[in-house]
N, C-alpha and C positions, 0 to 999 in steps of 0.2 A: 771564775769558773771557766774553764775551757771546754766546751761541747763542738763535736761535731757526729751530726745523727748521721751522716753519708762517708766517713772518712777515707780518700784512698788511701791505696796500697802502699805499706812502710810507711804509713803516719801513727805516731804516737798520739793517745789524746789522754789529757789527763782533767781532773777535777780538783779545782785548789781552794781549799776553804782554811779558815782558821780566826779563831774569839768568836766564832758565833757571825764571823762576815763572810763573804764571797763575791767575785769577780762576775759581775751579770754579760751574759752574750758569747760572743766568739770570738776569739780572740788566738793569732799565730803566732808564737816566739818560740825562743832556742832553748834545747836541753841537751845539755853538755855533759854526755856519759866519759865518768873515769874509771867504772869497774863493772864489768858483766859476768860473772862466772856462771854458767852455764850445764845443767848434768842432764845429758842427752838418755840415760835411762829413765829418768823419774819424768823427763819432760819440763822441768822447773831451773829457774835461777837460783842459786846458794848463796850468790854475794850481788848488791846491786850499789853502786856510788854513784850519784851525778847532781848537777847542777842546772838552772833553772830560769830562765829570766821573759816573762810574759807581760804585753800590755795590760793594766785591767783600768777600765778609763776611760777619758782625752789626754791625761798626761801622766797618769803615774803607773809606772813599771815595777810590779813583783817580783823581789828575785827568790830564791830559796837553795836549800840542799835536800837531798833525797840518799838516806841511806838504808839498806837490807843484809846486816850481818856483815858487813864490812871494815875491814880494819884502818880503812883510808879517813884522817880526822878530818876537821871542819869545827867553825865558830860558828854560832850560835848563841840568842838573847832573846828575854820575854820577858814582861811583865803580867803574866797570867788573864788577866781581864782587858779586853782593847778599849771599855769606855768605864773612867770616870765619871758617875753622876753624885756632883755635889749637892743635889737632891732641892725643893724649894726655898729663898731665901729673899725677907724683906729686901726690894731696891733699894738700894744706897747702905745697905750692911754687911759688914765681913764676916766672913761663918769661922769658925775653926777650920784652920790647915790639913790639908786630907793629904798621904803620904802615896806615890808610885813606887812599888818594890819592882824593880828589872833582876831578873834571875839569868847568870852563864848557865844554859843548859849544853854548851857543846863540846866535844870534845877537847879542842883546845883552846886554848886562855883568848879572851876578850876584851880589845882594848877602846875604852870608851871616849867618845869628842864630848861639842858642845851640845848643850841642849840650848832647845829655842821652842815658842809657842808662832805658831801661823793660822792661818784659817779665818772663818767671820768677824772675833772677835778676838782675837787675840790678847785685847788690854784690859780685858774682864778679870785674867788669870795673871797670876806672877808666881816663880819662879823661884821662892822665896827662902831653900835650900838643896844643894844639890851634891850630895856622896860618891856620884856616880864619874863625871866627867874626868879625864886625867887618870883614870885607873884603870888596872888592868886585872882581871877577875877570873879566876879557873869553876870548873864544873862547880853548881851547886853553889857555887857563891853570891851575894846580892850587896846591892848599892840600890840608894833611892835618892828622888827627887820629891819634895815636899812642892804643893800645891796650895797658896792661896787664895782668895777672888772678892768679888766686890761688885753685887748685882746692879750694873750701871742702867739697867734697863728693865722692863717689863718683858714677861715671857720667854721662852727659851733664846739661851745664848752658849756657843758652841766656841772652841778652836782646837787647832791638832799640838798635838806635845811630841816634839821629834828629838833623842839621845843618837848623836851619830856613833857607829862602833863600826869595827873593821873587819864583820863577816861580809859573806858575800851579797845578802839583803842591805847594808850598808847601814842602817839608822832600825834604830824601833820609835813606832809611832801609836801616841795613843788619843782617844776621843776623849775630851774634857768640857763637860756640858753644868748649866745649872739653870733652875727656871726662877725669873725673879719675880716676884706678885709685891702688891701695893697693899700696906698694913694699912690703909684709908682708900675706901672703895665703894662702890654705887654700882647699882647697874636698873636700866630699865627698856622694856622690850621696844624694838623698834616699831612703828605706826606707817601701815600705809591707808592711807584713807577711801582707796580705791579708786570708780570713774567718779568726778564731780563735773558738773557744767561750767566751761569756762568764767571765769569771772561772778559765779557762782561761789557762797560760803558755806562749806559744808555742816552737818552735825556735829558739833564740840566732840571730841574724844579726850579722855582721860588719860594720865600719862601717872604710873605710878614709881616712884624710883625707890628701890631698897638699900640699905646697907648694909655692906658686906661682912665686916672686919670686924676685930675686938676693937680697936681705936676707932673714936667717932668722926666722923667726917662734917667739915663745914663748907655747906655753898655759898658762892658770892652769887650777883644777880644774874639769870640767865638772859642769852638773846640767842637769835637763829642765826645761823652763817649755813654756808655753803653754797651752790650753784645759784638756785631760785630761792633767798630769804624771803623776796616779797608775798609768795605763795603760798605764805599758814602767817598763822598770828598766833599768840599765846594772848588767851583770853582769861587765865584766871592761874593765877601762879601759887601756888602753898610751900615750893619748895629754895626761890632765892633767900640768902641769907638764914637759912634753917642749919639746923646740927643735927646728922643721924649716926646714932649709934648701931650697929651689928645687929643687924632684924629690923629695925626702926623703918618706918615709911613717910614717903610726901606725895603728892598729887599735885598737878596743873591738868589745866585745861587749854586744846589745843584745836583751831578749826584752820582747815584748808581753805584756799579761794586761788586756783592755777589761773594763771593770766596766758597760756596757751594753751590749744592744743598737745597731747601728748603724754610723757610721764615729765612728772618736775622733781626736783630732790634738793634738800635741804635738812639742817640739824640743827636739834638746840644744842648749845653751848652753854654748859653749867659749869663754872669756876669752881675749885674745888678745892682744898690744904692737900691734895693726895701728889703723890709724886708724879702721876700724870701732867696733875694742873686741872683738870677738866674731867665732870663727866659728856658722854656724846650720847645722844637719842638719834638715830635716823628717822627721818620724815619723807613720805612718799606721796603721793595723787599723782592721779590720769586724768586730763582735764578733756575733755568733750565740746560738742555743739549740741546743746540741746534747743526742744523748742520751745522751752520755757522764756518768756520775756515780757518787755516792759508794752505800753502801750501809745503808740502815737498817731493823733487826730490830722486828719488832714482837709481841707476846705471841701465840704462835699460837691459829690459829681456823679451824673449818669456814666457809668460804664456799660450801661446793656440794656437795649429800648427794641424788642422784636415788632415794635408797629412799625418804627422808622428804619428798620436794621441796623442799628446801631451796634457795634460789637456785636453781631450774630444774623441769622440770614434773616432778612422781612419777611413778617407773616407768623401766624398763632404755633406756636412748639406742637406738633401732635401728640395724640396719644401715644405714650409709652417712650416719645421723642426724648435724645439729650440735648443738649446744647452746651457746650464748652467754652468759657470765657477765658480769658490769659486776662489778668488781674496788672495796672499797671504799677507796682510794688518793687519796693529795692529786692535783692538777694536774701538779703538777711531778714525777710519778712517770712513768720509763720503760721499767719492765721490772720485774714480778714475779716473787718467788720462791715456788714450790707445792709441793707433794708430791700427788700424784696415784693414787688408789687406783683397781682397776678389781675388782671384785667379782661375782659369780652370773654368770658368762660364761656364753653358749648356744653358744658356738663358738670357734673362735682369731678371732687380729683382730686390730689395733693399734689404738691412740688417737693421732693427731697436735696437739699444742696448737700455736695459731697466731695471730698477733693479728688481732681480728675488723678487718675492711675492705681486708685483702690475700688475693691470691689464695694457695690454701693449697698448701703447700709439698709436693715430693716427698721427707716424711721422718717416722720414727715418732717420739713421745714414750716411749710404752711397747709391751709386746707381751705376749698373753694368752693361753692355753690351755682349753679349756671346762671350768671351774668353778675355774679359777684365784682366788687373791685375791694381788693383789700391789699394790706404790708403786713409783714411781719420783721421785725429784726432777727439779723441771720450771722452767727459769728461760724465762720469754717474754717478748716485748717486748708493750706495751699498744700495745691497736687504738684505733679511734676510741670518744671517751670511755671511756675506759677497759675497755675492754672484751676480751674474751679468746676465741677459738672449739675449741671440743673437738668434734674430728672421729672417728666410729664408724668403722673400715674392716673390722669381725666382726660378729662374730653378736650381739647384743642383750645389752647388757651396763650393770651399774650403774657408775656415779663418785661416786669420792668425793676430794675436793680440799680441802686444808687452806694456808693462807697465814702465811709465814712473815718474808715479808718484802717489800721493795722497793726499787730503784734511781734516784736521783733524775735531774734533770736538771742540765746544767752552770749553769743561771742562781741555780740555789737554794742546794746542797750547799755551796759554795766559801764561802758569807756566814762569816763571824765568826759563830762562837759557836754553828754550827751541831749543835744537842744531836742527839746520836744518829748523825749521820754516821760511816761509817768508810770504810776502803779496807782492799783483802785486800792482804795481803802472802804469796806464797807460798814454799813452802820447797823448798829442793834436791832433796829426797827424802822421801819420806812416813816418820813416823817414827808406831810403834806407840806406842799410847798403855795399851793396855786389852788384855786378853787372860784372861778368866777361867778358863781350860784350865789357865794355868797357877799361880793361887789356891792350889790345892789341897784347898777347899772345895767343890769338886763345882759344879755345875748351881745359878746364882741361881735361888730362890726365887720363884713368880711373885708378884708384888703387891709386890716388890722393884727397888731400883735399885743403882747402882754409880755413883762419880764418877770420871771421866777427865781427871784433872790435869797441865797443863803449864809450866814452867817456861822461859823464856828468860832475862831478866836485867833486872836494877833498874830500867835505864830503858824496858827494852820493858813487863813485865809490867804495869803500870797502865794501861799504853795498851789493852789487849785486849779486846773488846767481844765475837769470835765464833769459833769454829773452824768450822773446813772440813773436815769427816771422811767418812768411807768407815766406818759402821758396818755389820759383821754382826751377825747372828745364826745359832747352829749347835747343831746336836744338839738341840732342844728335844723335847721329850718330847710334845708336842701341836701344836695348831694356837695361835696367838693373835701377839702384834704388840709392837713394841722403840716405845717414844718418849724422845726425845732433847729433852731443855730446858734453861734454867740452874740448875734447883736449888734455886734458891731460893722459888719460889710454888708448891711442889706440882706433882705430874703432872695436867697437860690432859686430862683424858679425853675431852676430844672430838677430839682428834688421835691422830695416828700416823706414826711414818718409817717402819717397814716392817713388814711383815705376812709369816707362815712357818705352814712345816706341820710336821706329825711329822719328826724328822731330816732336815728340811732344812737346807743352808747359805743363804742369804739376806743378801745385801750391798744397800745405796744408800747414797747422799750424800748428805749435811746440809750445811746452812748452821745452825748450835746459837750461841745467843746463850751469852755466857761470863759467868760472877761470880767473883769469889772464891771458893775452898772454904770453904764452911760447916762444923764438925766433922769435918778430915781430918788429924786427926794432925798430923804432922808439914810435911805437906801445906796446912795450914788457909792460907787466904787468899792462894793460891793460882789462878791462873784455869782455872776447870772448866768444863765441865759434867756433867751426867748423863744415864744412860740406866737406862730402867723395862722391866720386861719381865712380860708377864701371865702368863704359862706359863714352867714351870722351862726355864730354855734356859742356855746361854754366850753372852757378849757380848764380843765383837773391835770395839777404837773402834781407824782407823787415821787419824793428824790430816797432811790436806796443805797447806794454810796456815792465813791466821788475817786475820781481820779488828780495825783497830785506828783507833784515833781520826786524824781529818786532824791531826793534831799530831805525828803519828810519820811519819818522813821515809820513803822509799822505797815511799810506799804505792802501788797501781797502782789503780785506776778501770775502769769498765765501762760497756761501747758494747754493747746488744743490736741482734741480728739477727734478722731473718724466717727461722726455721731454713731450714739451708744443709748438703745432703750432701755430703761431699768426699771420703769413698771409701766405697765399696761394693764387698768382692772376688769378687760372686758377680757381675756385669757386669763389674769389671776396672776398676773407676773408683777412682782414688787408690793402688791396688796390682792387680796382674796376677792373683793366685789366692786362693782359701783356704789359711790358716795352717795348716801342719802342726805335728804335734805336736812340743814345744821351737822351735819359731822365731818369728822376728819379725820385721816390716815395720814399715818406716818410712815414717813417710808424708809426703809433701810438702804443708805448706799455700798454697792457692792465692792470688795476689794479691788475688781477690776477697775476701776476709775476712780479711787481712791486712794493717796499716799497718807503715813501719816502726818503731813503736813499742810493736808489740801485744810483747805477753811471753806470754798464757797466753790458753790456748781454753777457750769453757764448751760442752764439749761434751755430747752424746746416744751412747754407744756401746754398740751391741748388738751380740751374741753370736748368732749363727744355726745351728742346729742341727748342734752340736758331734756325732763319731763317739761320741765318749764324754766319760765325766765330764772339766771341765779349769776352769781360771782364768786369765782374761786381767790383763795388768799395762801401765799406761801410763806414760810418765814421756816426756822431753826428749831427743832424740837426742844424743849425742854427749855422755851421762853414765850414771855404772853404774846397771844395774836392779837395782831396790829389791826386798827382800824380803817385799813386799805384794801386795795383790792388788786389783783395781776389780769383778771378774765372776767369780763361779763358779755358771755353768752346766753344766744336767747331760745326759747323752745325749739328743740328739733337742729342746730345748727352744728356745725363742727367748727372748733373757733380756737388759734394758737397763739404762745404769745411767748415771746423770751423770758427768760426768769433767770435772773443773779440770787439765790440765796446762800446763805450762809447754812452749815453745818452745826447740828448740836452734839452736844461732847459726848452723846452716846452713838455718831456715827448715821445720823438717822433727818430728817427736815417733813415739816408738817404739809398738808394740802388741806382747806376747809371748804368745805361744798354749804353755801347758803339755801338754797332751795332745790326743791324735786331732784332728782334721781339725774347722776351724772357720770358717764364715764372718765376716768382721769387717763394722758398717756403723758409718761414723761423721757425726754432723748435728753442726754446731756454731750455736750459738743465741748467742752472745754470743763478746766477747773482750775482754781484761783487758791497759790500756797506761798507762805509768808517767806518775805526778801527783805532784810536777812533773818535767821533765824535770829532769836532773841538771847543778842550775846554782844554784848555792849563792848567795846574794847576799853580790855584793864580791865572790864566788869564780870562778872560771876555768869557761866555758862548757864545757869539756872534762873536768870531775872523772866518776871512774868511779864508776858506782853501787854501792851498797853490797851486799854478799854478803846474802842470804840468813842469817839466824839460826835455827840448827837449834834447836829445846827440846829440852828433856829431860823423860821420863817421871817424874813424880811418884808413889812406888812410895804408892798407898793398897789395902788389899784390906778395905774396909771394907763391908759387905752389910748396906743402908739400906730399913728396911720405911716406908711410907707410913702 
C-alpha cells in the first residue's frame, strides 16, 4: 500500500493490493506512464497505460501494469488464490498433492522460467510436477504446478512457491503453508506454586495430564530438567510408564522447595512414543525469607540487669517507661527466647515485651505485685536490628532478662549440616518427669540439683537437643530461685527460671537445652536435664515436648508474632465469662494466627485474680486432660505463665480452672507448623503424620551437690 495523508504537489499516490495482501506503510517508487489520453470537456482520462515498480518490505519490490481502455498490450499471470493451505496433517505424513493453476490473464503471450520453493521451510514442500516452466501461454490459458509435503515438524510450516515469467512483475509467487499435529499427544497445565519460603517444602500439588489423540500415547519415566531441577520433587508419580488413550487421565504429585530467593523455573520431562519425544509441564515458585524457622539454644546469659545497668540504663524502668535492648543474635535470627524477671516492684503493673518498631500490642508478658520477684518465659519476635521493647505499665520496677535462645529464619536453618538447629516436636500430653514430694528424701538441699530424665526410643533419643517443661517449685522453706540447664557445664549463676518465696508454689516454662545423663544410674546417657535450687524447696519438671535435630522426621518449626490476645474472659473476648471452679473453656483460635498447618500455639496465659487458691491446665481440645498443671495462682493474685499447646482438629485448645472463680487472658506470640509437610519422597502426598511419641520417666532420685 502506498499512503501519503499530506502529498505534495504532482505526486501521484496510489493504493496496491491484491489476493487479499497489501503493502503496509509508505513507501516511494516509479510509475512509468505510456498512455494518458486526456478529454478536457468531460474533465476525465479515456485511455490510461503505465507501469509500476514500488518497495513493499526490506527487500522485495512490486512491480505491476496499469491499464484504462487502452490498446497498448502487456503480460500478465495469476494463480487466483496467493496462499495454499494444505490444511492439518499428522508429522511425519504425506497428504495427497494439492495442484497451483497459474492463469495468462494478459494480453500478450507469457513465457514461463523455473519454479523454485524459498522461504522458512522450504523442504517441507516439493515440487513434485510442473506444466508450466518452458512454455509459453496466451490469454486465458493455464499450466500448473503440483505441490507435495511432509509434515517434518509440529505446528505451522510455511514457504514461498516462485514461477519466473517474463512480464514486467517478473515471477508469480505464492504462500504454501500446512500445520502439522502429533497423532500421539498429552497435555497438562502449567503449575506455578507461588511465594514459598526459601528452602521451605511447599503443599503437594497435583498435576493431571490428558490425552489428546485417537492413538494412545505411552510415557517412559519422568524427571525434572530445566534451570532450577533441584527446586520441586515429584512426590508421587501415577503417570511414568502408563498408556493414555484420547480422553484418558494420570496424576502426579508435585511439591516445590526454591533454594533462593526469587522466581525458580523448571519442567517435568515425560518420554513419550509421540513425535515430540516428550511431554513438558512448566513448573514455577517465588521463594522468600520468611520467619518461620528452626530453633537454636545457646548457653544462657544475662543480656539486661537494670540494678546493675547492664544492657540499659541503672535504676528501676518507670512507669509507663520503655527500655530497648539490641539482642546479641546473628541476622538471620527471628524471634528470641527470654526469661524475664521483674524484681523491687513499687506497685502492681505488667511488663509487655514487644519487638522494637511495631506499635505495642494490647497484651501482658508478665504481671507483678508490689515487692513481688518473679520470671516468666518470654518468646518475642525481633524488631528492627534486632532489637526488643520492654514496656512498664506499674509502678517503678527492676528487670532482669536472661537469653536462652533463638529462632532462625527459613533461608538459614534448612542448609545442610546446619549445627545446632532443631525443631520441637510436641507430645499428646504432658507427661511428669520429676516430682521430689515423692523421693522420700524430703526438701533438696539448696546449692543442690536433680536430673530429669527422659526416654523415647533408639532412634529418637539421639536426636534430642531440648525439652519443653513446665517447672515448679513448692514448699520451699525461704525465698530464692530453680535454674534449669543441661548439666553438664555447671550451674549459670548469672541466670534463673524461676524465682519463689517461703511456701510458695511457683511454675514457668523452659525451653532447657538436653545432654546425656551424666552419673544417673541406670539412667546414664540418657537425655536430661537438670534443675538447681538455692534454698531447700521440692522440684516438679512436667516435660511437654521436645526439641530434636532437623534429621528427625515430624518436626514442626516456628513463625513468631507481634503478641496477639485472643481471649480475655473479663471483656468476653474468646470465651463469654470467668471460669468457675472445675470448669473449662474452650477456646477457638482465630484465623488471624492460624494457618492451616499451625499445630501448636506459643502462647502468654494468665491467671487473674482467682476467688481462691486454684491451677489452670491447658492441653488440645477434643483429648483427655492431663494430670498436670501450667498456673497455680493463689487468691487475689495476677499470675502468667508460657504455654506451648497443641491444637485440636476442630481448631479450638481447652483451659481448666480447678477452684473458685477465675479470670482467664490468653496472648499468643508465636505458632508452631509442621516441616516438612507429610510427603515422604517417592511417597504418596497423602501419608498421615506420625503420632506423637510419649517418653517415659527415667526413675533417677539421685540429690547432686555443685
Amino acid at each position: 500500500m502506498i499512503i501519503d495523508e499530506h502529498p505534495p504537489p504532482s505526486t501521484t499516490v496510489l493504493n496496491i493490493r491484491g489476493d487479499g495482501e497489501e503493502c503496509a506503510g509508505v513507501a516511494r517508487g516509479t510509475l512509468t506512464v505510456s498512455q494518458a489520453d486526456y478529454d478536457d470537456a468531460t474533465g476525465k482520462f479515456t485511455a490510461f497505460a503505465a507501469s509500476y515498480s514500488v518497495p513493499c518490505g526490506v527487500s522485495t519490490l512490486v512491480k505491476g501494469e496499469i491499464r484504462f481502455q487502452s490498446g497498448i498490450g502487456y503480460r500478465a499471470a495469476d494463480s487466483r488464490a496467493y496462499r495454499l493451505q494444505m490444511g492439518e496433517l499428522p508429522a511425519g505424513q504425506v497428504p495427497a498433492p494439492q495442484d497451483v493453476t497459474i492463469e495468462v490473464n494478459g494480453t500478450q503471450p507469457t513465457t514461463f522460467g523455473a519454479a523454485a520453493l524459498s522461504g522458512t521451510k522450504p523442504g517441507v514442500f516439493q515440487i513434485s510436477a510442473n506444466t508450466c516452466s518452458g512454455k509459453t501461454l496466451s490469454y486465458g490459458e493455464t499450466c500448473k504446478l503440483t505441490i507435495t509435503a511432509k509434515a517434518a515438524a509440529l505446528g505451522e510450516q510455511t514457504a514461498l512457491l516462485t514461477l519466473a515469467e517474463n512480464s514486467i512483475a517478473g515471477r508469480v509467487v505464492r504462500l504454501v503453508s500446512l500445520t502439522g499435529y502429533d497423532q500421539r499427544d498429552a497435555t497438562a497445565s502449567p503449575v506455578d506454586f507461588g511465594w514459598v519460603p526459601v528452602y521451605d517444602v511447599s503443599a503437594p500439588r497435583t498435576i493431571t495430564v490428558t490425552g489428546l489423540r485417537a492413538l494412545p500415547i505411552t510415557f517412559g519415566t519422568a524427571s525434572i530438567t530445566g534451570a532450577n531441577p533441584t527446586s520441586f520433587r515429584i512426590v508421587d508419580d501415577g503417570c511414568s510408564l502408563k498408556t493414555l488413550a484420547g480422553g484418558q487421565t494420570c496424576s502426579m504429585s508435585v511439591v516445590a522447595q526454591p533454594t533462593a530467593t526469587g522466581r525458580s523455573a523448571a519442567a517435568i520431562s515425560l518420554p513419550d512414543d509421540s513425535y515430540a519425544g516428550s511431554t513438558r509441564i512448566d513448573l514455577s515458585v517465588d521463594g522468600f525469607v520468611s520467619n518461620r524457622g528452626s530453633y537454636l539454644a545457646v548457653r544462657p546469659y544475662r543480656v539486661m540487669d537494670t540494678r546493675s545497668g547492664r544492657g540499659a540504663p541503672r535504676g528501676p524502668v518507670a512507669s509507663g517507661g520503655v527500655v530497648t535492648v539490641m539482642i546479641d543474635a546473628p541476622e538471620e535470627a527471628s524471634a528470641v527466647v527470654l526469661n524475664v524477671t521483674v524484681t523491687e516492684s513499687a506497685g502492681p503493673g505488667y511488663v509487655t515485651v514487644y519487638p522494637t518498631g511495631t506499635t505495642r500490642p494490647t497484651a501482658s508478658s508478665l504481671n507483678y505485685v508490689k515487692g513481688w520477684t518473679g520470671a516468666n518465659s518470654v518468646t518475642v519476635k525481633f524488631g528492627t536490628y534486632n532489637k526488643v521493647d520492654f514496656y512498664n505499665a506499674g509502678g517503678p520496677v527492676q528487670l532482669v532478662v536472661d537469653m536462652f535462645g533463638y529462632y532462625t529464619r527459613s533461608h538459614d536453618d534448612l542448609r545442610e549440616n546446619c549445627a545446632g538447629c532443631s525443631q520441637y516436636h510436641p507430645l499428646a500430653e504432658p507427661v511428669r518427669l520429676t516430682d521430689t514430694r515423692d523421693w522420700g528424701v524430703g526438701r533438696i538441699p539448696a546449692g543442690h540439683y536433680v536430673n530429669s530424665v527422659a526416654s523415647w526410643n533408639a532412634a529418637i533419643n539421639p536426636h534430642v537437643r531440648g525439652f519443653a517443661v513446665n517447672i515448679t517449685a513448692t514448699e520451699p522453706t525461704g525465698g530464692g530461685y530453680l535454674t534449669a540447664w543441661d548439666g553438664q557445664q555447671g550451674r549459670l549463676p548469672e541466670t534463673s527460671t524461676l524465682n519463689y518465696t517461703a511456701n510458695a508454689t511457683v511454675p514457668n516454662f523452659a525451653v532447657v537445652p538436653a545432654m546425656p545423663c551424666d552419673g544417673c544410674g541406670g539412667a546414664t546417657g540418657l537425655p536430661s536435664i537438670a534443675v538447681y535450687t538455692s534454698t531447700n524447696a521440692h522440684i516438679i519438671v512436667d516435660i511437654v515436648g521436645f526439641y530434636a535435630d532437623i534429621s528427625l522426621p515430624g518436626g514442626l518449626r516456628f513463625e513468631p508474632v507481634v503478641p496477639t490476645r485472643i481471649a480475655d474472659t473479663r471483656s468476653g473476648q474468646g470465651w463469654p465469662s470467668r471460669l468457675g471452679p472445675g470448669s473449662t473453656a474452650s477456646i477457638a483460635v482465630p484465623s488471624s494466627v492460624m494457618d492451616v498447618d499451625t499445630r501448636v500455639l506459643a502462647t502468654n496465659v494468665t491467671a487473674v485474680l482467682p476467688t481462691s487458691a486454684t491451677y489452670l491446665t491447658v492441653w488440645p481440645a477434643g483429648a483427655a486432660r492431663p494430670g498436670t498443671s501450667n498456673l497455680n495462682p493463689t487468691a487475689g493474685s495476677v499470675v502468667p505463665n508460657a504455654v506451648q499447646t497443641m491444637i485440636g482438629q476442630d481448631g479450638k485448645f481447652n483451659v481448666f480452672n480447678a477452684g473458685g472463680y477465675c479470670n482467664v487472658v490468653v496472648d499468643v506470640v508465636g505458632t508452631f507448623y509442621e516441616y516438612p509437610p507429610s510427603v515422604p519422597s517417592g511417597g504418596s502426598a497423602s501419608a498421615a503424620k506420625p503420632a506423637p511419641v510419649t517418653p517415659t520417666a527415667q526413675s533417677t532420685t539421685q540429690v547432686k551437690q555443685l
